[in-house]
Residue frames as qw, qx, qy, qz and C-alpha x, y, z in Angstrom:
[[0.231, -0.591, -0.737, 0.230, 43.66, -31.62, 2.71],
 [0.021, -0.708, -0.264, -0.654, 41.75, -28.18, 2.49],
 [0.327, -0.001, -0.720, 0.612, 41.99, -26.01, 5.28],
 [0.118, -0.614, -0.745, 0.232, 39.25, -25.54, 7.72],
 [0.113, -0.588, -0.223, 0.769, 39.34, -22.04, 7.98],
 [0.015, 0.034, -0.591, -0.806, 39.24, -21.73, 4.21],
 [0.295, -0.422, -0.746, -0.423, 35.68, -23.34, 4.17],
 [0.178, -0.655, -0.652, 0.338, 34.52, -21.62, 7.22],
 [0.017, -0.338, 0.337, 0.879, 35.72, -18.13, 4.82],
 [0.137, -0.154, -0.874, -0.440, 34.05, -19.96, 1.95],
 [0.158, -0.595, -0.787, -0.033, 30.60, -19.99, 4.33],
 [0.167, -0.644, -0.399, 0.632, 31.04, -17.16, 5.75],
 [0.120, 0.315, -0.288, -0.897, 31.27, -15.15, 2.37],
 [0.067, -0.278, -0.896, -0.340, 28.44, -17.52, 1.19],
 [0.100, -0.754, -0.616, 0.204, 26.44, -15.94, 3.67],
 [0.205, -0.365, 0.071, 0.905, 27.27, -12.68, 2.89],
 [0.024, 0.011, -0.683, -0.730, 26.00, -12.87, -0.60],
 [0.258, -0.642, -0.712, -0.121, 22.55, -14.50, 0.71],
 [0.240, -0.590, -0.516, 0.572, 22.32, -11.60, 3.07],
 [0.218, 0.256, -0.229, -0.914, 22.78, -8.40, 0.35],
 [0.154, -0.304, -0.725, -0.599, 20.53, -10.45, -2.18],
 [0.164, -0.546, -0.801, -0.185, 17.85, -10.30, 0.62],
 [0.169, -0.613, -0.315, 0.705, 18.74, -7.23, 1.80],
 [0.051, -0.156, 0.456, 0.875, 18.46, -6.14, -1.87],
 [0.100, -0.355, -0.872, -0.322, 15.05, -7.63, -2.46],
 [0.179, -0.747, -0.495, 0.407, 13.43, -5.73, 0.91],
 [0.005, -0.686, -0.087, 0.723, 14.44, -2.53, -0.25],
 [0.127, -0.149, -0.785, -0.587, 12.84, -3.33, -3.54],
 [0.167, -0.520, -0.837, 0.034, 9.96, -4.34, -1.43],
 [0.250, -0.587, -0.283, 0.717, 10.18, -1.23, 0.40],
 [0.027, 0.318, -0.169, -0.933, 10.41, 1.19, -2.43],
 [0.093, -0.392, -0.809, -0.429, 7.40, -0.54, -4.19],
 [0.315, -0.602, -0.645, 0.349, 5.67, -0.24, -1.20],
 [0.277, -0.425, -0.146, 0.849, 6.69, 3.48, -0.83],
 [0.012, 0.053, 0.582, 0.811, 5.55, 4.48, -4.50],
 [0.203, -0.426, -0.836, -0.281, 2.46, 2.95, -3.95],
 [0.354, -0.581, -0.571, 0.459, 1.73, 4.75, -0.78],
 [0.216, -0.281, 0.176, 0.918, 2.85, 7.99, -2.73],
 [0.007, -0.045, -0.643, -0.764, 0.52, 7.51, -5.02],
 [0.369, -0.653, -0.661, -0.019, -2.50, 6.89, -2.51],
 [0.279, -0.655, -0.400, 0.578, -1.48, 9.85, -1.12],
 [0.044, -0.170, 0.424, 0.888, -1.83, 11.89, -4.33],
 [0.259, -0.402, -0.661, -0.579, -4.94, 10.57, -5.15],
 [0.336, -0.753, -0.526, 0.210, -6.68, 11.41, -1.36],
 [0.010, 0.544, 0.145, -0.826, -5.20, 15.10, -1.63],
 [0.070, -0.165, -0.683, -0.708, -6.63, 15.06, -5.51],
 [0.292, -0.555, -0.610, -0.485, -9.76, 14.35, -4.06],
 [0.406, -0.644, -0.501, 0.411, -9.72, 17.24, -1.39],
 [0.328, -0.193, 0.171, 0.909, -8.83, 19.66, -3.52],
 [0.036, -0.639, -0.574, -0.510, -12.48, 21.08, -4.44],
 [0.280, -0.042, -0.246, 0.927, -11.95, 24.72, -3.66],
 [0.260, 0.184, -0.183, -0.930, -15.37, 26.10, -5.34],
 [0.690, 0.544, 0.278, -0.388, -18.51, 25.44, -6.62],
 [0.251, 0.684, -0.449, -0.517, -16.81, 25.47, -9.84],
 [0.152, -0.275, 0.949, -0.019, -15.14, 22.14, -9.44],
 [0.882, 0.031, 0.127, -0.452, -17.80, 19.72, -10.51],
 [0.877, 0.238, -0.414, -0.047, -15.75, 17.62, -12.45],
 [0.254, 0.181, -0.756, 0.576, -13.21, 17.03, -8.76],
 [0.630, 0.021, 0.453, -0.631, -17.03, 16.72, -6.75],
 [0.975, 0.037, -0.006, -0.220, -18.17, 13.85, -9.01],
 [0.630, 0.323, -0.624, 0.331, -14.18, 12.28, -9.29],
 [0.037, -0.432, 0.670, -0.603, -14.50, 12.93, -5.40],
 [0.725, -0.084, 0.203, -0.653, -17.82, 11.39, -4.90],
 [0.827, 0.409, -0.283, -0.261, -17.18, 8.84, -7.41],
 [0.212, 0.609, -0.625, 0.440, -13.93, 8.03, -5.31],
 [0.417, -0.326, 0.546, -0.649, -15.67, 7.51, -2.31],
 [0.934, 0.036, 0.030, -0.354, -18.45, 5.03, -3.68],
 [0.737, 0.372, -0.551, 0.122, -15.27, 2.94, -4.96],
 [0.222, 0.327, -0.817, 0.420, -13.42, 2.99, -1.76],
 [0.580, -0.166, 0.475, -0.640, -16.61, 2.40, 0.48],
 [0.874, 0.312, -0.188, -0.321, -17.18, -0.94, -1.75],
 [0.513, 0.467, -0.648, 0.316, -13.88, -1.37, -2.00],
 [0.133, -0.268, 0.686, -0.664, -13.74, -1.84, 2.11],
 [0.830, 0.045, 0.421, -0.363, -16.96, -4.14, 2.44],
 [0.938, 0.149, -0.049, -0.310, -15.67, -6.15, 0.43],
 [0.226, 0.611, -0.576, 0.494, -12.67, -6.91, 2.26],
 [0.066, -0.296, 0.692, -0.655, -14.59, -7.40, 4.85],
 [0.428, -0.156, -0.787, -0.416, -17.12, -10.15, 5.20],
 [0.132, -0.332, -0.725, 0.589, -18.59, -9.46, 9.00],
 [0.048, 0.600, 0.376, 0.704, -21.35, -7.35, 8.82],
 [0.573, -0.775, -0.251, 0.094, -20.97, -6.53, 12.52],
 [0.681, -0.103, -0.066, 0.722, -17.21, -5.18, 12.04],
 [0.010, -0.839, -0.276, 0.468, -17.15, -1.47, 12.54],
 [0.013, 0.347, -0.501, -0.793, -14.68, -0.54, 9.60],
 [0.020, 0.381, 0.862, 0.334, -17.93, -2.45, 7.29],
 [0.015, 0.844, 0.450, -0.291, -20.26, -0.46, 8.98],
 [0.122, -0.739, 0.026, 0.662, -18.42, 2.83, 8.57],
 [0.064, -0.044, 0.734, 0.675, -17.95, 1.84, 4.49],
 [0.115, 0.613, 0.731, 0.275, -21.83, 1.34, 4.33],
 [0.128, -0.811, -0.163, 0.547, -22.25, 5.12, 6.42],
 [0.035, 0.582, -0.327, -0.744, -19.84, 6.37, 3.38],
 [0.010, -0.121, -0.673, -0.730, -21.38, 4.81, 0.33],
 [0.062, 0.781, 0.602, 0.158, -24.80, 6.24, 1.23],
 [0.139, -0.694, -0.087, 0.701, -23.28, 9.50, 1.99],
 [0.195, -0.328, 0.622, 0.684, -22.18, 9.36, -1.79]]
């Protein structure tokens, strides 16, 4: 006859295992997550970095930036009374 404690060991290292895998999976999730966010924040100081007149080609990649994300945000959003919709039409005519 097996002893009890063995199989409450037995569950209790069962759970163990489930608990790294999903603690292994969030901080996957997490560092996806993080990259991504890195990378949206590389591309909004990219397009603040027009120092000069010079810059055209970082004025039309900024402009060009803008029309996408102001699109990008109405169409997310299907109210046309919601104020983040509004404020996306305010920035693709600014653009």
């Amino acid at each position: 006859m097996p002893d009890v404690g063995d199989a409450r060991l037995a569950a209790l290292e069962h759970s163990l295992y489930d608990l790294h895998a999903r603690l292994m999976r969030t901080e996957e999730s997490n560092s996806a997550l993080s990259s991504r966010c890195q990378a949206m924040n590389d591309s909004l100081a990219r397009c603040h970095q027009v120092k000069s007149p010079r810059d055209w080609q970082n004025i039309a990649e900024h402009y060009q930036w803008s029309y996408d994300m102001s699109h990008y945000i109405m169409s997310m959003i299907p109210d046309p009374d919601n104020h983040i919709r509004r404020d996306g039409k305010i920035l693709s005519r600014l653009t």
